[in-house]
C-alpha positions in Angstrom: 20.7 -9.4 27.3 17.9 -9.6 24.9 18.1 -13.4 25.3 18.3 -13.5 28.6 15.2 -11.2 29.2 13.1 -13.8 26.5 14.1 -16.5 29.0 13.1 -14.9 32.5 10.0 -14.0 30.8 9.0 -17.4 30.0 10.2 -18.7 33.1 7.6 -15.8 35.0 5.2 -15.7 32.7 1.7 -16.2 34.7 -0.8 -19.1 33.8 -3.4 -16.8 32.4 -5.3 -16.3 29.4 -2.9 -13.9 27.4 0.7 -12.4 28.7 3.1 -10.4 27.0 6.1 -8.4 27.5 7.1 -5.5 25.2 10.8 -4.1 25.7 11.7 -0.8 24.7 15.6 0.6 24.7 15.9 3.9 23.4 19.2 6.3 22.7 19.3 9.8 22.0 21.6 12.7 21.2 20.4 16.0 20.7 23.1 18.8 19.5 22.3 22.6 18.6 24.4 25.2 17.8 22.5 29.1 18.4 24.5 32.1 17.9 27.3 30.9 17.0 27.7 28.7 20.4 27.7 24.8 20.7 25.4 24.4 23.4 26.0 21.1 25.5 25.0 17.6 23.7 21.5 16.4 25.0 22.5 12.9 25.2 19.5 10.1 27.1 19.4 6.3 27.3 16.2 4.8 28.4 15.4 1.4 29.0 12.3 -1.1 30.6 10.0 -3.3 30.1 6.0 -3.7 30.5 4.1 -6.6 31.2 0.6 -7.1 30.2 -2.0 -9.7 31.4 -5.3 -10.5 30.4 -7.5 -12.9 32.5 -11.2 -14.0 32.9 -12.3 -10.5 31.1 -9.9 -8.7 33.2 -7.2 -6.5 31.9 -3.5 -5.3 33.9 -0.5 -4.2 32.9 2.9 -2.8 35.2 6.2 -1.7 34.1 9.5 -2.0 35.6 12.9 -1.0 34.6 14.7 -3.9 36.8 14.9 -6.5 33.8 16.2 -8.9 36.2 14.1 -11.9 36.7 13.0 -11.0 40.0 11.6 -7.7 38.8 10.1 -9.1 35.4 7.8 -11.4 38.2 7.1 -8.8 40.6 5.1 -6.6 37.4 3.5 -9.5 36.3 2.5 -10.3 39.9 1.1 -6.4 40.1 -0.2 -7.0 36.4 -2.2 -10.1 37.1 -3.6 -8.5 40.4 -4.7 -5.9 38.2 -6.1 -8.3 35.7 -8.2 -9.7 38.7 -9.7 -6.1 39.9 -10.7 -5.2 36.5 -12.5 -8.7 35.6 -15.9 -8.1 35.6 -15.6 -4.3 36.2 -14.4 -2.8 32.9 -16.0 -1.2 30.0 -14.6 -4.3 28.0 -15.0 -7.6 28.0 -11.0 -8.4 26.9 -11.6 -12.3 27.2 -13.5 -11.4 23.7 -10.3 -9.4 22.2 -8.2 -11.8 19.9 -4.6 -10.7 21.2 -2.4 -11.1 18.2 0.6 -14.1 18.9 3.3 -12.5 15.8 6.3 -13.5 14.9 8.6 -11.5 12.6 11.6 -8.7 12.4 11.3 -4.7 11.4 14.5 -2.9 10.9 14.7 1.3 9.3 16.8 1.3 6.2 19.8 3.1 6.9 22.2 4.5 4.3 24.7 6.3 6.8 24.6 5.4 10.4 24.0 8.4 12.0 27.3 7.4 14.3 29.5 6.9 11.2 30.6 10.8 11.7 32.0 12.1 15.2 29.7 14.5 17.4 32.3 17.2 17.1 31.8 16.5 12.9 27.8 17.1 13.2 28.4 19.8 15.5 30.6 21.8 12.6 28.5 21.1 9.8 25.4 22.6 12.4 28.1 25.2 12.8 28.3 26.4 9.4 25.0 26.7 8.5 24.3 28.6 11.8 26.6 30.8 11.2 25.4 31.3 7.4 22.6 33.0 9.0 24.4 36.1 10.1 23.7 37.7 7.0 22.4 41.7 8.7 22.4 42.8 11.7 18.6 42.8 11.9 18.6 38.7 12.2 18.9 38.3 16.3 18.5 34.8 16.9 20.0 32.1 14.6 20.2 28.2 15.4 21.1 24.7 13.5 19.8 21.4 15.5 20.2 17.6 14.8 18.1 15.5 16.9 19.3 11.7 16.6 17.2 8.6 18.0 17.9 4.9 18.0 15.4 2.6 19.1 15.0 -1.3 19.7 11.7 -2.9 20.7 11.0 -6.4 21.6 7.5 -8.0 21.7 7.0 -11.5 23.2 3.6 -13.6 24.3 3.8 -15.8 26.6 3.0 -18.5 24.2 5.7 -18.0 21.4 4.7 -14.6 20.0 8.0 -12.7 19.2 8.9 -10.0 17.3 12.1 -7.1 16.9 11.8 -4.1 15.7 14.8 -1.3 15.0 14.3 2.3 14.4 16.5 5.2 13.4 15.5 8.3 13.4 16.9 11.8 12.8 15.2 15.0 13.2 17.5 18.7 11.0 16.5 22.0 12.0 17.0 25.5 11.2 15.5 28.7 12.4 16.5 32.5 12.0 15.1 35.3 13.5 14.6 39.2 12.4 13.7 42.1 14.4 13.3 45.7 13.6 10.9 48.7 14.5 9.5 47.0 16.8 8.7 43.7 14.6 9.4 40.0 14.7 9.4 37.6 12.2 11.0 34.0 12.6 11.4 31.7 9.5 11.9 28.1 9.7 13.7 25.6 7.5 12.1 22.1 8.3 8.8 23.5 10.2 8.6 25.3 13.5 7.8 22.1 15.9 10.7 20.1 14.0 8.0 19.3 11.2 11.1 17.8 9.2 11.5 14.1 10.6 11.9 10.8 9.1 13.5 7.1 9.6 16.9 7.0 8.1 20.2 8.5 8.6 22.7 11.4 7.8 21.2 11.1 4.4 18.2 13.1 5.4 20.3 15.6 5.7 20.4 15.5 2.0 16.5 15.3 1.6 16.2 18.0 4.3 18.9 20.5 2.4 20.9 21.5 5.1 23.9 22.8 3.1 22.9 26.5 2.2 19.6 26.5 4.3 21.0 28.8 7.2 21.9 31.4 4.7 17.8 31.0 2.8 16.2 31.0 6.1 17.5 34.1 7.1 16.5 35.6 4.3 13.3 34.4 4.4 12.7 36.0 7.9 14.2 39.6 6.5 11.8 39.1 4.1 8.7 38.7 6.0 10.2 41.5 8.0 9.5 43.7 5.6 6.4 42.3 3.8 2.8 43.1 4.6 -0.1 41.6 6.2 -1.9 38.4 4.6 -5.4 39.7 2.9 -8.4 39.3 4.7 -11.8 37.5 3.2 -13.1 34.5 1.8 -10.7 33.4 -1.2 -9.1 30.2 -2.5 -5.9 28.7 0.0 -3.1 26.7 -1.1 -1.6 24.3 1.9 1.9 23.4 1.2 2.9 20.0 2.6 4.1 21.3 5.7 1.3 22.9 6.3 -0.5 19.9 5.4 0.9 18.3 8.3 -0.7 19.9 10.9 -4.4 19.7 8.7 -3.9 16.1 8.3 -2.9 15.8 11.8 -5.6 17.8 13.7 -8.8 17.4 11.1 -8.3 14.2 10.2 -5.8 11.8 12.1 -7.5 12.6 15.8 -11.3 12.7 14.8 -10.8 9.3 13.5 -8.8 7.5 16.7 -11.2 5.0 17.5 -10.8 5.1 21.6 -11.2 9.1 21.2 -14.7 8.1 19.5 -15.8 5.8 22.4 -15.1 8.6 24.6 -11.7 7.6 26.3 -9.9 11.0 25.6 -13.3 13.0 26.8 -12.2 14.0 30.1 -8.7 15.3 28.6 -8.3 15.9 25.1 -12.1 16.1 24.5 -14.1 14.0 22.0 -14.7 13.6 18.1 -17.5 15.3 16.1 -17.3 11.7 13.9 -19.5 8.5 15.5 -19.3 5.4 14.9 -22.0 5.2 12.1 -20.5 7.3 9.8 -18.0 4.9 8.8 -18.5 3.4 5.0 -21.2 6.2 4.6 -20.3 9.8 5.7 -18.7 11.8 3.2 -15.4 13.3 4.7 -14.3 15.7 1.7 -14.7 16.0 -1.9 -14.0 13.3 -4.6 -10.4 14.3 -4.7 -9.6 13.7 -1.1 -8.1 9.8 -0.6 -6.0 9.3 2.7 -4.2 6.1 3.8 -2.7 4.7 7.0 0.9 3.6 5.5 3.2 2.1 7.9 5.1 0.7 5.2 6.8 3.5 3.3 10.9 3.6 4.8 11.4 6.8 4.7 8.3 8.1 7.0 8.6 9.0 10.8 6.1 6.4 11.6 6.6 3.2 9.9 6.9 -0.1 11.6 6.0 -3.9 11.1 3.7 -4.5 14.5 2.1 -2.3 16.5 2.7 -2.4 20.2 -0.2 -5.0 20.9 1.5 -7.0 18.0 -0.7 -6.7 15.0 0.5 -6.6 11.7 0.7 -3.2 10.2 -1.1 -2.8 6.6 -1.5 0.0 4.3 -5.3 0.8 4.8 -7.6 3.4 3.1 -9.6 5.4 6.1 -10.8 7.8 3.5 -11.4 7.0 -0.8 -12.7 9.2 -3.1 -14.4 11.4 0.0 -15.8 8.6 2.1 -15.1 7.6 5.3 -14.1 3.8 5.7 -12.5 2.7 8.5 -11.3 4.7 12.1 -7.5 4.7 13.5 -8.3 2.1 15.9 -6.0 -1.1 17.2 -7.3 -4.6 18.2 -9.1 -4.0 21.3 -10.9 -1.2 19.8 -11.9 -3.0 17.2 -13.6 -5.6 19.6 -15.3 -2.5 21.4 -16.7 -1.0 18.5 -17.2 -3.7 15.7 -15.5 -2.1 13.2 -12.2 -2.5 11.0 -9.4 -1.0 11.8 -5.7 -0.8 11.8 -2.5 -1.5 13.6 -1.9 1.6 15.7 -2.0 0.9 19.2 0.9 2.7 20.1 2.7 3.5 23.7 5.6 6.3 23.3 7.9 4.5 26.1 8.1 1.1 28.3 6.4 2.6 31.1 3.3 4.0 29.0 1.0 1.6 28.1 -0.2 1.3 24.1 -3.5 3.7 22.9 -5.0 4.2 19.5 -2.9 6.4 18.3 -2.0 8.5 14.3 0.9 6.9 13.0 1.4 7.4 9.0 -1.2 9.5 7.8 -1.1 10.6 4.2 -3.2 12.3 1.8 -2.5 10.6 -1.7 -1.3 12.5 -4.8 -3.9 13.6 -7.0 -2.6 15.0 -11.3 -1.8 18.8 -10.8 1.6 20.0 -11.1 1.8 22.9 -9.1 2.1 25.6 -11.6 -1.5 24.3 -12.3 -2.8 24.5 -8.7 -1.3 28.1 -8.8 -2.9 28.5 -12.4 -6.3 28.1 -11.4 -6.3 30.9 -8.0 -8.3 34.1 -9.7 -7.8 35.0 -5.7 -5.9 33.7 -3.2 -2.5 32.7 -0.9 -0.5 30.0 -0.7 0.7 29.0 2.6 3.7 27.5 4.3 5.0 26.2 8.3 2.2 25.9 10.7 3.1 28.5 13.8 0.0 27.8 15.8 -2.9 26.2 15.7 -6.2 26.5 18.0 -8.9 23.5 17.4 -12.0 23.0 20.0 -12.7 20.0 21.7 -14.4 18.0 19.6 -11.6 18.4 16.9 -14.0 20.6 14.8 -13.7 24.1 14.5 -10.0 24.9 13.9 -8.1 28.2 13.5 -4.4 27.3 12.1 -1.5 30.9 11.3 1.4 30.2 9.3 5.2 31.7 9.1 4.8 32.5 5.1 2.2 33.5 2.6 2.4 34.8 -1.0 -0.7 36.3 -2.7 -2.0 34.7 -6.0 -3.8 37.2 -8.1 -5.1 35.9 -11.5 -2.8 32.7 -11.6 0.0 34.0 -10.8 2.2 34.5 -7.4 2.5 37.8 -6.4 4.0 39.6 -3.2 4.8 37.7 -0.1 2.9 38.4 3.1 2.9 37.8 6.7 1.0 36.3 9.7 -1.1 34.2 7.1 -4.0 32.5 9.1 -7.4 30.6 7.9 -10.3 29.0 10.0 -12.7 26.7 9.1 -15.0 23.7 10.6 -13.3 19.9 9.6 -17.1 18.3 8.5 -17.2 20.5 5.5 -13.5 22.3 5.1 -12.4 19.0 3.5 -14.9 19.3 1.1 -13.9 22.7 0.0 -11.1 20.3 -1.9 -11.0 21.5 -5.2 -6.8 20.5 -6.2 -4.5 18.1 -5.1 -1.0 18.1 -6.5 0.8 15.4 -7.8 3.3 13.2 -6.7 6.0 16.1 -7.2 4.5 18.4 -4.8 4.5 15.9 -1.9 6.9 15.8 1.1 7.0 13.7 3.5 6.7 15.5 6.6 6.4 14.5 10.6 6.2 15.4 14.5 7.8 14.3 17.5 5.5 15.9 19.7 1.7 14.3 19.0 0.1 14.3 22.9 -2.1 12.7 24.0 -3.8 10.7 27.0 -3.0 10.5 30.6 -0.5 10.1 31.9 0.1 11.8 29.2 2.3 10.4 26.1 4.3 12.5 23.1 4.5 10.1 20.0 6.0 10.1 16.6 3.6 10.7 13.6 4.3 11.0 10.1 2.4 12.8 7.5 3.0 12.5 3.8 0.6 15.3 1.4 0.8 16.9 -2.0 0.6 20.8 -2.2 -3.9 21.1 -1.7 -6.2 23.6 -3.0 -9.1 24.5 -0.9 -12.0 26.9 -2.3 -14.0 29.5 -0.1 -11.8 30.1 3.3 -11.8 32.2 5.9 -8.5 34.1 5.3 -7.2 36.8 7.9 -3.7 38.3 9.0 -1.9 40.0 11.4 -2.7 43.5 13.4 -0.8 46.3 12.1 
């Protein structure tokens, strides 16, 4: 089929300055087991195609799902008509963006194919740890999930750009929750918006530690059950990694997407408190703080070989030592702003066209073990699993709660607490950075669920952090 679609392409391919075609084929199955029952498999196949065509400034692009010859030329018919309305009309001049002509192959590294067990197999292993969580009759709700995604993208330019990429992707989850006197606690094991999610297969079950984890996450939620209320006041913080993720993702990763800068996102997801002359001058966060685009560790929710305009993906620094260096920005951005970026022009589906998007984001290891992160709290509380998060428009001031907390009172870990929430302000909470942990204390976390532009598209991200101190925060909990 594949090299069938390659030739009708070609064959419809419009005499323009710059065409492409980027395929996308995507296969899903999504099984859960709550309470004890196997609720019916989730199971979605999605295929299409989108052609894109640049001409005399102009840029178009239209989508179709008929991959027969006849529909490949009737979207690049409506994509060159496009092309034409835009010339001379747009915000960019795209006769001045170098499209990127690559040629090359991208496959995840898979151990054990996610279809080398049956669905009835997954199902029982989800079944036993689901049921593990029945442990008193204060935990309510119990569930086990396995989320399981196979994806294969083709890229071509109508001048002999070509390049296939595989994915595999699989997504553990378990979640237990307590009730009693008229309070509700909910413990997660692998985050509470499927926060555990990498490329591989059933070995990240292994990584993930599903065996046992129905029986620890319910007594994690009977334990914040009965603990009480994070501490209020300014005091130290220690951010697990999958807490991490969301700091990365909200303070970092979408201040710096380049098109968000320009202003694309400002009628929608509002704007960015960082311009464009900050970069290779403002400082971001303290010394310790070093963050890198990564799209080539395996093992990460977001690594690939080519974005989805076809440029070469490259581990890039956006922040060393502190300073801002470069913004999350693909090739036409680049051309808009006049500034360096990297390859994450990203679309989440065929019929979506690619935006500047995260992709790997991850905060670097820094020396301390973690018993020397906890070690140097006089006052404080560690914190673990986002639950919510509020940020403003200008991805600024944040407010972010957790599922667990533990106080640290001179250097040591003392009782657990819960509803742990902070605030802050991202131009000066990063430099509040006072510990990172070492390469022990990472985890390499994700989402599914990153949103953003309009129509609107849900994306996969990765972040990978160490365990991070921050000094001086704004530390409340719960109402009793």
């Amino acid at each position: 089929m594949l090299d069938t679609l390659k030739r009708d392409f070609r064959a419809v391919a419009p005499a323009v300055d710059f065409c492409s075609l980027r395929f996308v084929e995507e296969t899903s199955e999504h099984l859960a087991v709550r309470q004890d029952v196997a609720e019916p498999p989730r199971l979605s196949t999605d295929r299409g195609a989108m052609l894109t065509v640049i001409h005399r400034g102009g840029l178009g692009y239209a989508a179709t799902s008929d991959l027969s010859q006849a529909g490949l030329r009737d979207a690049a018919v409506r994509a060159s008509r496009l092309a034409a309305l835009t010339a001379g009309r747009s915000v960019v001049d795209y006769s001045q963006v170098a499209m990127p002509r690559p040629r090359g192959q991208y496959q995840t590294a898979v151990s054990r194919p996610s279809q080398s067990i049956t669905r009835r197999d997954k199902l029982a292993l989800l079944a036993d740890e689901a049921q593990q969580c029945r442990i008193d009759d204060r935990i309510v709700d119990w569930e086990a999930t396995l989320w399981s995604t196979q994806t294969r993208q083709l890229y071509l330019t109508a001048d002999g750009g070509e390049v296939m990429q595989q994915f595999d992707y699989l997504v553990p989850y378990v979640s237990a929750t307590a009730h009693a006197n008229g309070e509700t606690q909910t413990r997660t094991h692998g985050g509470r918006y499927n926060g555990f999610c990498q490329q591989g297969g059933l070995e990240i079950l292994d990584a993930f530690g599903l065996k046992g984890s129905g029986r620890a996450t319910a007594e994690g939620a009977l334990e914040l059950l009965a603990a009480p209320n994070c501490p209020t006041g300014r005091m130290d913080v220690l951010l697990m990694p999958d807490q991490m993720l969301l700091q990365i993702h909200e303070s970092i990763g979408h201040p710096l997407e380049l098109d968000r800068i320009l202003g694309d996102e400002r009628n929608f997801a509002g704007t960015s408190f960082v311009t464009l002359d900050m970069f290779g001058s403002y400082q971001y966060g303290s010394a310790l703080l070093n963050v890198t685009y990564d799209p080539s560790r395996p093992e990460e929710y977001a690594s690939f070989g080519w974005d989805d305009d076809g440029l070469k993906a490259e581990r890039q620094y956006l922040i060393r030592d502190g300073r801002l260096e470069r913004p999350l920005g693909g090739a036409i951005s680049q051309a808009r702003a006049g500034l360096a970026g990297v390859a994450n022009t990203r679309a989440c589906s065929w019929n979506r066209p690619p935006i500047d998007r995260m992709a790997n984001l991850n905060v670097e290891p820094g020396t301390s073990t973690l018993e020397e992160l906890i070690a140097s709290i006089e006052h404080g509380v560690v914190m673990r699993t986002n639950v919510s998060w509020s940020i403003d428009d200008s991805r600024n001031k944040f407010q972010f709660g957790c599922e667990w907390g533990q106080v640290v009172r001179n250097g040591r870990l003392a009782e657990v607490v819960k509803n742990p929430n902070y605030r802050g302000i991202s131009a000066t909470f990063w430099r509040s950075l006072t510990g990172v942990g070492n390469a022990q204390t990472q985890q390499v976390m994700g989402t599914p669920f990153c949103g953003k532009g309009e129509p609107n598209q849900a994306i996969r991200v990765g972040h990978a952090s160490p365990a991070c101190r921050f000094s001086g925060v704004d530390v409340f909990g719960g109402v009793e």
